[in-house]
C-alpha positions as CSV (number, residue, x, y, z in Angstrom):
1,X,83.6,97.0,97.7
2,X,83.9,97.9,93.9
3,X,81.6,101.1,92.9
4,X,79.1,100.0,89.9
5,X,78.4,102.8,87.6
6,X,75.9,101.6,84.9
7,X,71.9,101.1,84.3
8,X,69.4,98.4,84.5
9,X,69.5,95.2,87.4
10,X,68.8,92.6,84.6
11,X,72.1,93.5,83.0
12,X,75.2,91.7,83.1
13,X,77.6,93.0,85.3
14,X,81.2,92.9,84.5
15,X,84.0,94.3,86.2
16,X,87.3,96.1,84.0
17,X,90.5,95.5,85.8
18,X,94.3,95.9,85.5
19,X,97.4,95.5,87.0
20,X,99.1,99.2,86.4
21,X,102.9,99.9,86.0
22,X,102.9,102.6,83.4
23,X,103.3,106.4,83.1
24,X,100.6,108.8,82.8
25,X,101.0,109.1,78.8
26,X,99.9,105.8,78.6
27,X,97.5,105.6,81.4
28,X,95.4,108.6,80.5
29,X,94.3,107.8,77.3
30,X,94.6,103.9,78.3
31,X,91.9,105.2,80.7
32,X,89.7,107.2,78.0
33,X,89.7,103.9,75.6
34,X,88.1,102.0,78.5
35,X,85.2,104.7,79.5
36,X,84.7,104.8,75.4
37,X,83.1,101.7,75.4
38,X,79.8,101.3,73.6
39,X,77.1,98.8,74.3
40,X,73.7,97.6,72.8
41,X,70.9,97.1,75.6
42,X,70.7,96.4,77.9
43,X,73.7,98.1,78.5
44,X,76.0,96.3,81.2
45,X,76.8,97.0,84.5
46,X,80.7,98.0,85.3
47,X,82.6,98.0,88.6
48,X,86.7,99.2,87.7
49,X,89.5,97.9,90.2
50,X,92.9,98.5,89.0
51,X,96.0,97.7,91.3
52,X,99.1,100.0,91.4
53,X,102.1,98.0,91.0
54,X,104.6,100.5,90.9
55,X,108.1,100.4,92.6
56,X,109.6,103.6,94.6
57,X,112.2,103.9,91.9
58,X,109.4,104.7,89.7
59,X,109.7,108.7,88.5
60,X,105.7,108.5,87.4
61,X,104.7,106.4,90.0
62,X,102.9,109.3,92.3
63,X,101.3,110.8,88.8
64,X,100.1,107.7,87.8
65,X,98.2,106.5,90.7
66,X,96.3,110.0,91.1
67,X,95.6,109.1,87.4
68,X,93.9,105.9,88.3
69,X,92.1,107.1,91.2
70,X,90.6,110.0,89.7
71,X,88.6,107.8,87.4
72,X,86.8,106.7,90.0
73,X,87.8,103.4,90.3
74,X,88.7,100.8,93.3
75,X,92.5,101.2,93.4
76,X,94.2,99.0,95.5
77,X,98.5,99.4,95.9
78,X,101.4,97.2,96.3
79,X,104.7,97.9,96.1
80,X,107.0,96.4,93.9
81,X,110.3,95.7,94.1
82,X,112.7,98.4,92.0
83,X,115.0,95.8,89.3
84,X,112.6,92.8,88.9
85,X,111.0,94.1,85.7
86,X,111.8,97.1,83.3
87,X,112.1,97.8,79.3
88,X,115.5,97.3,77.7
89,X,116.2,98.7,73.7
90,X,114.8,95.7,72.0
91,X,112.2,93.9,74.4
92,X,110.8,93.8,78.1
93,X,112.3,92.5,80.7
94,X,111.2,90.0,82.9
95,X,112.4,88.1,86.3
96,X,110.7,85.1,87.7
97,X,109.4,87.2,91.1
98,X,107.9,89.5,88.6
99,X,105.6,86.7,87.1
100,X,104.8,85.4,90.3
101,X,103.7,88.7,91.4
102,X,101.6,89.3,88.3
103,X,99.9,86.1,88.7
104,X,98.8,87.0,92.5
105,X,97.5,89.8,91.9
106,X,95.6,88.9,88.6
107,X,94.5,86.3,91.2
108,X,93.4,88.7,93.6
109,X,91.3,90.4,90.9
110,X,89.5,87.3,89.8
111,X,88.2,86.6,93.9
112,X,87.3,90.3,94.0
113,X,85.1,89.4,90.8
114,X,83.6,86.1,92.3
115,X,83.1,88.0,96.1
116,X,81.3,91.3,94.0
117,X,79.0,88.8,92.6
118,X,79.9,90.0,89.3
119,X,78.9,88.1,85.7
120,X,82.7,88.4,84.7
121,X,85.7,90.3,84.6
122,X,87.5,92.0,81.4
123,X,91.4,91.7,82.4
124,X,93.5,93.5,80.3
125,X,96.9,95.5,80.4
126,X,97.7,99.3,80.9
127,X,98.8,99.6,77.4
128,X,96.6,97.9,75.6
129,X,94.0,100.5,73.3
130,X,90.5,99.0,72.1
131,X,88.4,100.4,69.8
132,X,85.0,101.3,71.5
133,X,83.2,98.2,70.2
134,X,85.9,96.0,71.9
135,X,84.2,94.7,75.0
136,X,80.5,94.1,73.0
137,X,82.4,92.0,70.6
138,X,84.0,90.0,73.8
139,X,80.5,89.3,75.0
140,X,79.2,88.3,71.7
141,X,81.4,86.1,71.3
142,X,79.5,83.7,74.1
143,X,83.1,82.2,75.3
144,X,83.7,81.5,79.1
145,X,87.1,83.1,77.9
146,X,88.1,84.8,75.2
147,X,90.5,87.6,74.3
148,X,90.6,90.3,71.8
149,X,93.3,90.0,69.2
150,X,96.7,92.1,68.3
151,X,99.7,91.8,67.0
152,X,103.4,93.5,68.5
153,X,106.3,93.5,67.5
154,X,108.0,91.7,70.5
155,X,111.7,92.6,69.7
156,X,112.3,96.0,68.5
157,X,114.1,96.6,65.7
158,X,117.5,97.8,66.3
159,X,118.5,101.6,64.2
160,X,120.9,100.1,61.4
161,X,120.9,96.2,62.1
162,X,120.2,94.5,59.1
163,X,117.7,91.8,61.3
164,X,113.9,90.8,60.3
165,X,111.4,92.3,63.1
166,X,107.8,90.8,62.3
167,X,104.9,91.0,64.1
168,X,103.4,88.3,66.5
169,X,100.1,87.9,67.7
170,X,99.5,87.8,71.8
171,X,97.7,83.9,70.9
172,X,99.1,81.2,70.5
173,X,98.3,77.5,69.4
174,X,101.0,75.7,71.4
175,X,103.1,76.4,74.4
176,X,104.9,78.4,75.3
177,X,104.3,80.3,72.1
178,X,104.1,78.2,68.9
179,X,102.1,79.3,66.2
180,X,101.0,76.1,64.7
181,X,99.3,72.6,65.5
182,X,97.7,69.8,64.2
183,X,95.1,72.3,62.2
184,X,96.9,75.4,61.3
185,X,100.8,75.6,59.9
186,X,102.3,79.1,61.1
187,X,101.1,80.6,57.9
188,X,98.3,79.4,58.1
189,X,97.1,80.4,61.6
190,X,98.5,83.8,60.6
191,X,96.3,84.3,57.5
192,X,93.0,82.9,59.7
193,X,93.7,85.8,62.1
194,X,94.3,88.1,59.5
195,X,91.0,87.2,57.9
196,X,89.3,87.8,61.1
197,X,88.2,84.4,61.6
198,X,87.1,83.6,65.5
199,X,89.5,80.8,66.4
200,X,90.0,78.1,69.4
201,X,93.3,78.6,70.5
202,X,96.1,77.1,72.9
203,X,96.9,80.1,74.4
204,X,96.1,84.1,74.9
205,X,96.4,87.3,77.7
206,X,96.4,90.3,78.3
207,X,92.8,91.7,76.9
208,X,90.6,88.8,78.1
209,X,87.0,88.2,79.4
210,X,86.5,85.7,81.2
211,X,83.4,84.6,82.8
212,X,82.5,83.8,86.1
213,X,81.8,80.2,85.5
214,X,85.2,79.9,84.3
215,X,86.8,81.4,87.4
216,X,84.1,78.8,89.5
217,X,85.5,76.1,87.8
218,X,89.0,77.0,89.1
219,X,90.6,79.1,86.7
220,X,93.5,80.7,88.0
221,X,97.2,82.5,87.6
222,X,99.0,80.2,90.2
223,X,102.0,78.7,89.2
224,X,101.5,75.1,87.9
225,X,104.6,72.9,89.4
226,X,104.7,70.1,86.9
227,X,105.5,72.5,83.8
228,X,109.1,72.7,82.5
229,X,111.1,74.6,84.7
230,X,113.3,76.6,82.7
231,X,112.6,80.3,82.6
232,X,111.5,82.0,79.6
233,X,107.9,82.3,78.4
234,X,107.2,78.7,80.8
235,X,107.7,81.1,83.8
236,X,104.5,84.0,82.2
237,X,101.3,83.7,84.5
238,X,99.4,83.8,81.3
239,X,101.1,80.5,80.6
240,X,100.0,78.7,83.9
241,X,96.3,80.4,83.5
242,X,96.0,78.8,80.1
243,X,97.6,75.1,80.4
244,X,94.7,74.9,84.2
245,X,92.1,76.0,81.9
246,X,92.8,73.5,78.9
247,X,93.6,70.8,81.8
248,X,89.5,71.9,83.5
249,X,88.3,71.2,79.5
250,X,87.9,75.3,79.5
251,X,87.8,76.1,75.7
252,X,89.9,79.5,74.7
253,X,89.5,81.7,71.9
254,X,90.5,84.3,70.0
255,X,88.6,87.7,68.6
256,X,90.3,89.1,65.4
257,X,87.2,91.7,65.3
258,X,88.5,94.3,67.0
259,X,90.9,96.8,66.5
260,X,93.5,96.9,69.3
261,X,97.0,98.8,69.7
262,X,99.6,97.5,71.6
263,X,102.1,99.9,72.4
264,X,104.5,97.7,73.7
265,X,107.7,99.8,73.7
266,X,108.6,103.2,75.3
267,X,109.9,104.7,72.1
268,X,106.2,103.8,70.5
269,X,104.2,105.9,73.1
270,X,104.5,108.9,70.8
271,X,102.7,107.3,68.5
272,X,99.8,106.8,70.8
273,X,97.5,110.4,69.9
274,X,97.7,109.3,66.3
275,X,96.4,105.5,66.9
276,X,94.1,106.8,69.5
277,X,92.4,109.0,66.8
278,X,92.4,105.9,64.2
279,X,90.7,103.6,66.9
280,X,87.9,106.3,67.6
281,X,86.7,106.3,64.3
282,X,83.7,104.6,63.7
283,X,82.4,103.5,61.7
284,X,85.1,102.3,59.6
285,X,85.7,104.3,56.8
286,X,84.9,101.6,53.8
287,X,88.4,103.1,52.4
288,X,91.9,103.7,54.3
289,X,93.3,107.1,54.3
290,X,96.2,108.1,55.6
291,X,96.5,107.4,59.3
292,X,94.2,104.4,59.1
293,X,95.0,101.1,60.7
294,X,94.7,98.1,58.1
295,X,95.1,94.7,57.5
296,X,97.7,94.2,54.8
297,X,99.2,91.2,52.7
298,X,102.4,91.1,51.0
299,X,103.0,88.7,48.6
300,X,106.5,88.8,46.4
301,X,106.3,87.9,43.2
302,X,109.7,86.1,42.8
303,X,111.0,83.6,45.9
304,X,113.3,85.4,48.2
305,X,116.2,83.9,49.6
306,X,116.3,83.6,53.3
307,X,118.0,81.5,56.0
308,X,115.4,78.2,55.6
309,X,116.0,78.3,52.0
């Protein structure tokens, strides 16, 4: 049974979960941004279940879940196998028994919320950081799914290689991970996010509410058979959740409004005090100083010359 901690019985009741594989300097103050949250009344109801994923191989493995179950929280562990999944110098990397054991579990997680007679469940990763108004502007968003917007740099720029590294959002219009449709061209769908704009979207992970309604309906992270089968981004259980929830007419959307911090890479967890201490402040200063996270656009003056001319 998952341990509420919160205030009065009319509140919603929502459960925060994860699926943890990450060392203590993220988890600790991946933990800290989740107990931050702040909430109008009537404030909600929380239960915390977090599953510990980690393999033997893994040095911070023994740190990390006394980490997770010193919060207080349900934690439930499975073993995973050592070599399935890992972080190489420019990306993550992923096998195919790794998705299917991500989806499981997620899986596992979403029955827990359904059998805890809980309102819905805010799935998000271990190291993800939200901004403490993350979660309220989830639920006023009034979507039976919806996920909290940021944007990583997905391949990491090499020392000395001459290659362009931008940054992608974790949405997406089309799959596996296009950035445009029949409304938005790439640019476009960019600037809307930029701008903040609350969009319907094709796909999204990784910071998501979703409701119990949705999970009723049949939601889920099993693998789909009639998708294309050939590896890649088709094989991500965010994939499969999001093509069964557009084919069970389950609309998805996207919140710009917060500010979130992906750090996606090892060699980025050093930066983690300093975007911990930008995401705390609030409110906003109305001018960026030094340190503060913003929303910039470049715009050259003259064309520049690149490979589509």
């Amino acid at each position: 049974e998952v341990r509420l901690a919160g205030a009065k019985a009319e509140a919603p009741k929502l459960m925060i979960a994860s699926v943890v594989r990450k060392p203590p300097i993220v988890i600790a103050p991946w933990l800290h941004t989740l107990q931050w949250q702040v909430f109008r009344d009537p404030q909600p109801e929380f239960g915390f279940c977090f599953i510990a994923n980690f393999a033997k191989s893994d040095p911070f493995r023994e740190e990390s879940t006394a980490l997770l179950k010193a919060s207080g929280a349900l934690v439930m562990e499975e073993e995973a196998p050592s070599g399935d999944y890992g972080d190489a110098e420019r990306t993550r990397l992923w096998m195919q028994s790794s998705f299917d054991r991500l989806g499981r579990l997620k899986n596992d997680l979403l029955q827990l919320t359904l059998a805890n007679k809980f309102d819905g469940i805010w799935l998000l990763d271990s190291d993800v950081f939200c901004d403490p108004y993350t979660l309220q502007s989830l639920m006023d968003t009034d979507a039976p799914i919806v996920s909290a917007l940021y944007w990583t740099n997905w391949q990491r720029k090499v020392y000395d290689s001459a290659e362009f590294v931008h940054a992608g959002p974790q949405v997406w219009l089309r799959h596996p991970y296009i950035l445009d449709d029949a409304r938005f061209s790439e640019p476009e769908f960019r600037a809307a996010l930029i701008a903040r704009r609350r969009l319907r979207v094709g796909g999204l992970g990784a910071c998501t509410l979703i409701n119990r309604g949705a999970i009723e309906k049949g939601v889920s992270f099993a693998k789909l058979p009639d998708i294309p089968q050939v590896g890649g981004m088709w094989d991500g259980e965010d994939r499969h959740f999001c093509l069964r929830a557009q084919r069970l007419h389950v609309p998805l959307f996207a919140d710009p409004w917060p500010d979130v911090y992906h750090a996606y890479h090892p060699a980025e967890y050093d930066a983690i005090p300093e975007q911990m201490r930008a995401l705390a402040e609030w409110p906003h200063a109305p001018r960026p100083q030094f340190g503060h996270l913003v929303s910039a656009k470049l715009e050259p003056l003259e064309p520049i010359q690149d490979g589509f001319g």
